[in-house]
N, C-alpha and C positions, 0 to 999 in steps of 0.2 A: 281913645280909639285903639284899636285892636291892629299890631306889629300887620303892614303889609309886604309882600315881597315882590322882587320883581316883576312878577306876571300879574299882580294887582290882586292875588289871593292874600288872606289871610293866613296867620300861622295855623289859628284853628282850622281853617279849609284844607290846608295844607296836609294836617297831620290826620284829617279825617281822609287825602286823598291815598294816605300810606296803609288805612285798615280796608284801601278799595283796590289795591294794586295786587294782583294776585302773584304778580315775583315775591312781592315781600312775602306771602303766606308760603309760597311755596320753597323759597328759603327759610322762613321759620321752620319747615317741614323735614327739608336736607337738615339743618344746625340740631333741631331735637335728634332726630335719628342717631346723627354722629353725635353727642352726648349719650342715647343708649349703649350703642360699642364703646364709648368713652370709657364711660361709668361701670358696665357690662365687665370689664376686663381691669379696669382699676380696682375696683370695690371686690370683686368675686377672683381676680386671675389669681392671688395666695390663695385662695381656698382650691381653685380648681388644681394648682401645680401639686398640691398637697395630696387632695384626694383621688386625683385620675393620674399621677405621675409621678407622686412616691418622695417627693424632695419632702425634706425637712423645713419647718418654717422659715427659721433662718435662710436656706438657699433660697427657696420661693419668695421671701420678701426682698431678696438683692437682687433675683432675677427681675422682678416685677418694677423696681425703683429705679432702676438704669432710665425705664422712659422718661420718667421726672426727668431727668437731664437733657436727654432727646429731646423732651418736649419744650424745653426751656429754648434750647440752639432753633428746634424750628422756630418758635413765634418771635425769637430775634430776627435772624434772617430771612423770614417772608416778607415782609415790604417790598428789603431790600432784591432779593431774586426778584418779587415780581414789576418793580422799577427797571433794574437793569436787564434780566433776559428777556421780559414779555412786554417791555413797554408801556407800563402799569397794567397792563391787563391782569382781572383775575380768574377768570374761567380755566384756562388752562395749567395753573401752579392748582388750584381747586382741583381738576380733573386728575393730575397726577397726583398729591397728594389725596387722593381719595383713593385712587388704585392702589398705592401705594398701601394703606391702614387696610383695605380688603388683603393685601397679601401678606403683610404685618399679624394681619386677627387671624386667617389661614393658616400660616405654618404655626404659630402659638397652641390652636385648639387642633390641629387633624394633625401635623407632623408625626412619626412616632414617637414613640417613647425614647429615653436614653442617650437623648443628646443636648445636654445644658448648652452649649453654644449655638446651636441655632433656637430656643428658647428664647438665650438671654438677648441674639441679633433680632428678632421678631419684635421684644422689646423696646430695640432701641428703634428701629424702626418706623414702629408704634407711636410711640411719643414725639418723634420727629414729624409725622404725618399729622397727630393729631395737633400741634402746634401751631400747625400752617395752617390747618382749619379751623380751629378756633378762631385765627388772626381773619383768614376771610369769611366764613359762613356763617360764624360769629358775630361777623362789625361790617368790617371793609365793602365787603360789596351792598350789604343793608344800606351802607351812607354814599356809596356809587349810585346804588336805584332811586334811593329816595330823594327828593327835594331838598337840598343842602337848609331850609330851615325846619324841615319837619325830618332831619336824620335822628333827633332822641328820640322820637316816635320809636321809630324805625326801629334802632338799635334796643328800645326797651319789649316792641313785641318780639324780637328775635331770641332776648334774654327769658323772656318767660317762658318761652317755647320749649328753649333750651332746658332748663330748668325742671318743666312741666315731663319735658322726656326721659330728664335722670332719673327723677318721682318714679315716674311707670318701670322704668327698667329694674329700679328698685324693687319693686311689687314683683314684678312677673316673673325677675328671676329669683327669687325667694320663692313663688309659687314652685316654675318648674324644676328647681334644685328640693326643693322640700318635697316635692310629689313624686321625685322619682329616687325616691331614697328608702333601701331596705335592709334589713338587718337577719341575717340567716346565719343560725349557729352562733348567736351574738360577732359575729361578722357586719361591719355595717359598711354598705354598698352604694355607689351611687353611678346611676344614669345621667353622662351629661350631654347626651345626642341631642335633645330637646330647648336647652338654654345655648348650645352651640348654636345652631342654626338660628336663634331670635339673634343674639349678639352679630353674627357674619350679615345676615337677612339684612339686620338694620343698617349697617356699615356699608352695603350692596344698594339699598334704596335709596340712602341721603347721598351716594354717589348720581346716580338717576336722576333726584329729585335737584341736585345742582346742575344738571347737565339741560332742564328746562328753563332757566335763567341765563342761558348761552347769553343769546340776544338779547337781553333785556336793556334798556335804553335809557341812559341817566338822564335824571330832570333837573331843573332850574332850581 
C-alpha cells in the first residue's frame, strides 16, 4: 500500500497537491527570478566592471568575490535571525533581504564611476542578500507551504525553476551584451542599459512575486 499521512492522503496525492498549489508556482517564480540577478551579476559583473568601469580583471574579480563571502555569513545566519527576531517567520527577512539585493544590484549597475568602495560594499551586500534567499525562496518557505510529506516535491520544483532561470538569464544576457556591442575605429563599445534593466527588472519582480505568498498557509 501506498505511505498515507495524516489527513488520509497519500504521498502520491500529496505531492500532486504541491504541482496544484499556486504558492508553490509562484515562489518557484520569485526563486527563478532571483537566480536571474543571481547569475546576472555573478557570471557577467567581471565582465561588466571591466568593460563599463575600466577596472582591471584582477580588481573586478576581488571586487565581485567579496559576495562569495557575504553570501556564505547570509545563508548561515538566516535561520538563525528568522527564529530569533521574526519568530520563524519568513516573509519579512524575504521581504528585506529582497530590498536589500534591489539596492545591492542598484548601486553596483547605475552608481557612477570611480569609486571601488562603494562597488566593492554593493558586493558584499549582494551576497549577503542573496544568501538569505537562497536559504528561504530556495527551500524554507517551499517546505513551510507544502505538506511536510510531499516537501521534496516541493523543494525539487522550486530547484528546477531556479535552475531553469539561470539557463534563460544565460541566453538573454549573451543576447543583449552581444547585440549591443560595436566597434568604431577598432574601438569596441558596449551598451549595457538593456541587460541592466533585465538583471534589476528581475531582482524587482521575485521581490513582488514573494510578497504574494505573504499569507500562504502551511499544511499537514
Amino acid at each position: 500500500h501506498a505511505p498515507v499521512s495524516a489527513t488520509g492522503k497519500s504521498v502520491a496525492a500529496l505531492q500532486k497537491d504541491v504541482l496544484k498549489n499556486p504558492y508553490i508556482w509562484i515562489l518557484a517564480l520569485a526563486s527563478a527570478l532571483m537566480y536571474v540577478s543571481r547569475y546576472g551579476i555573478e557570471s557577467w559583473g567581471i565582465y561588466y566592471l571591466e568593460a563599463q568601469k575600466g577596472y582591471t580583471t584582477l580588481e573586478a574579480s576581488s571586487i565581485v568575490s567579496v559576495s562569495a563571502i557575504s553570501g556564505i555569513i547570509g545563508t548561515i545566519i538566516s535561520g538563525f535571525i528568522s527564529d530569533k527576531f521574526f519568530q520563524g517567520s519568513r516573509n519579512l527577512p524575504v521581504l528585506i533581504a529582497g530590498i536589500l539585493n534591489v539596492i545591492a544590484i542598484s548601486l553596483f549597475l547605475f552608481y557612477p564611476d570611480g569609486y571601488p568602495w562603494v562597488d566593492t560594499a554593493s558586493m558584499l551586500l549582494f551576497g549577503f542578500a542573496i544568501g538569505i534567499l537562497i536559504t528561504f525562496l530556495g527551500g524554507l518557505m517551499a517546505v513551510d507551504i507544502a505538506s511536510k510529506k510531499a516537501s521534496g516535491a516541493a523543494l525539487g520544483l522550486i530547484g528546477i525553476a531556479s535552475y531553469i532561470g539561470a539557463g534563460i538569464q544565460d541566453v538573454v544576457s549573451g543576447y543583449l551584451i552581444g547585440d549591443n556591442h560595436t566597434i568604431i575605429n577598432g574601438v569596441e563599445s558596449y551598451d549595457f542599459s538593456m541587460v541592466k534593466l533585465f538583471w534589476l527588472g528581475a531582482a524587482v519582480l521575485s521581490l513582488i512575486c514573494a510578497l504574494f505568498v505573504w499569507n500562504a498557509k502551511a499544511k499537514d
